[in-house]
Each structure stands twice: as structure tokens, then as C-alpha cells.
C-alpha positions in Angstrom: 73.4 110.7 101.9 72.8 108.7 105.0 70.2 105.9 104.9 67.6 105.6 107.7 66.8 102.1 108.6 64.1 100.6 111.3 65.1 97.9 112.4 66.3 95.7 115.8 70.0 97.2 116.2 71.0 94.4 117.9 69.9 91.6 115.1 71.4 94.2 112.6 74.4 94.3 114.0 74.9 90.8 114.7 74.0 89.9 110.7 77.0 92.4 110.1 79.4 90.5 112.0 78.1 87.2 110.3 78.5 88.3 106.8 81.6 91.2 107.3 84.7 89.9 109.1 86.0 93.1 110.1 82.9 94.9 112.6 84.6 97.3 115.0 82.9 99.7 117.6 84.8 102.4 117.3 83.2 105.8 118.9 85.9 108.2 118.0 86.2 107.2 114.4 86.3 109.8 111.8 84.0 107.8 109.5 81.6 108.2 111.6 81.1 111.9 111.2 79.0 111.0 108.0 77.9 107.7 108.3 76.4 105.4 105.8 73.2 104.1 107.5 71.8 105.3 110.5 69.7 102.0 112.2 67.0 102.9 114.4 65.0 100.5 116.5 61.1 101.1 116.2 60.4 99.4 119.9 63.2 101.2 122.2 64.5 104.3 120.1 67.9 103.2 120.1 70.0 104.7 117.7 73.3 103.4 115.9 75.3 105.1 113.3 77.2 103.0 110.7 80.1 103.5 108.0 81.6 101.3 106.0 85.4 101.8 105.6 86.9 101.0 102.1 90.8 101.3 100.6 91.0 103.6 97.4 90.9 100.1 95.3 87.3 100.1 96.5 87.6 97.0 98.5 85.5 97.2 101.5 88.1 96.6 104.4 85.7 96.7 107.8 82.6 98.5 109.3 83.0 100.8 111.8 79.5 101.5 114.1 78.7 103.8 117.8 75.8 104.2 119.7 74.5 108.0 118.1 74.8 110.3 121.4 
């Protein structure tokens, strides 16, 4: 189920990159076809869809976000 969350998209994004390593825009990604949080910002109504991206081990390997069209 994906998570709605109100918040600056910009300030979310950039605390990603400072606590993940991996934090890749990728629009075309398969992951995000059901993504884990959907971040909305309450001001401008911008919308950005997130997944995280794990191996089988359950290691989370990167973060994968787009712009939601």
C-alpha cells in the first residue's frame, strides 16, 4: 500500500540523499509502477512518487523517485 505524505518535496528529497547514498531519478523505472510513498507538497501541489529498491537479502540498495505525471 502506498503511503501519502505532505510534505516540501524538495526538503524530502534532499534528506533522502543525506541519509541514502544511492538516490536516482529515474522516470522509466519499473519500481515505480507501485511506489512506496507518494510525497505531496501542501503549498504548490507537486507530486513525487517514491520506491525503494532492495536485493532479495533484503538490503536496501538505492531509492528510485519521478515527478508523478
Amino acid at each position: 500500500m502506498t503511503a501519502i505524505i505532505k510534505k516540501d518535496v524538495n526538503k524530502f528529497v534532499k534528506e533522502l540523499k543525506k541519509h541514502y547514498s544511492d538516490v536516482w531519478k529515474i522516470p522509466s523505472s519499473r519500481y515505480l509502477d507501485n511506489p512506496d510513498f507518494i510525497v505531496v507538497d501542501p503549498r504548490t501541489g507537486k507530486k513525487v512518487k517514491i520506491s525503494f529498491v532492495a536485493l532479495d537479502d533484503g538490503e536496501t540498495v538505492s531509492i528510485v523517485y519521478d515527478d508523478l505525471s
